[in-house]
C-alpha positions as CSV (number, residue, x, y, z in Angstrom):
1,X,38.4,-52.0,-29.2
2,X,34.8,-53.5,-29.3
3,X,33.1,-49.9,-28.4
4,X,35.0,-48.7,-31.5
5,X,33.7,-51.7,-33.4
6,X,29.6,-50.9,-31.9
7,X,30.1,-47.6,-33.2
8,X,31.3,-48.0,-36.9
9,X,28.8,-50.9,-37.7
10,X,26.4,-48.7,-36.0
11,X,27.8,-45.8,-38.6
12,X,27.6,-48.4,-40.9
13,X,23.8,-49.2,-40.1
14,X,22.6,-45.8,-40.1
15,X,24.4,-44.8,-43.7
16,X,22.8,-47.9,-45.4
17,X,19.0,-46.8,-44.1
18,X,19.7,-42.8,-44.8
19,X,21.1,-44.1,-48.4
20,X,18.3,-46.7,-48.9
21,X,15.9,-43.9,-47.7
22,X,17.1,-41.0,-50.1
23,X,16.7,-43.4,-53.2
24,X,13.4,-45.0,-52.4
25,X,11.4,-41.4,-51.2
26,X,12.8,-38.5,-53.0
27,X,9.6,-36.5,-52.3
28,X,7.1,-36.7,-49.7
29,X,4.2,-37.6,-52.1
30,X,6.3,-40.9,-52.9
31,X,6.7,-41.7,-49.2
32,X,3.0,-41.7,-48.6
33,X,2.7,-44.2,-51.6
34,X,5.3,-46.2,-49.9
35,X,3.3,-45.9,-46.2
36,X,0.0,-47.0,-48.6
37,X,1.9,-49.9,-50.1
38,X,3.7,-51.0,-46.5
39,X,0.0,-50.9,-45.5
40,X,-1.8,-52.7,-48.1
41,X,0.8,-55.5,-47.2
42,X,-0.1,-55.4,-43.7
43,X,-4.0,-55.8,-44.2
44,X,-3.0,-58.7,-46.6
45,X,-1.2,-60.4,-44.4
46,X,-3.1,-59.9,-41.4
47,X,-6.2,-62.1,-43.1
């Protein structure tokens, strides 16, 4: 019972990150402003 458990949350998991990651980069130019922005944050935070 608790594999069958692992495997829908992990079913779960991976629909919720393939859904958030088909709304937030519909084309490869606005993934590479998201990778800029991720970065920008990093630099920021790393001072």
């Amino acid at each position: 019972m608790k594999t069958s458990i692992k495997r829908l949350a992990l079913l779960l998991l991976a629909s919720t990150v393939w859904t958030l990651v088909g709304t937030s980069c519909r084309t490869v130019r606005g993934f590479g402003q998201d990778v800029e922005h991720v970065g920008g944050h990093i630099e920021r935070a790393s001072r």
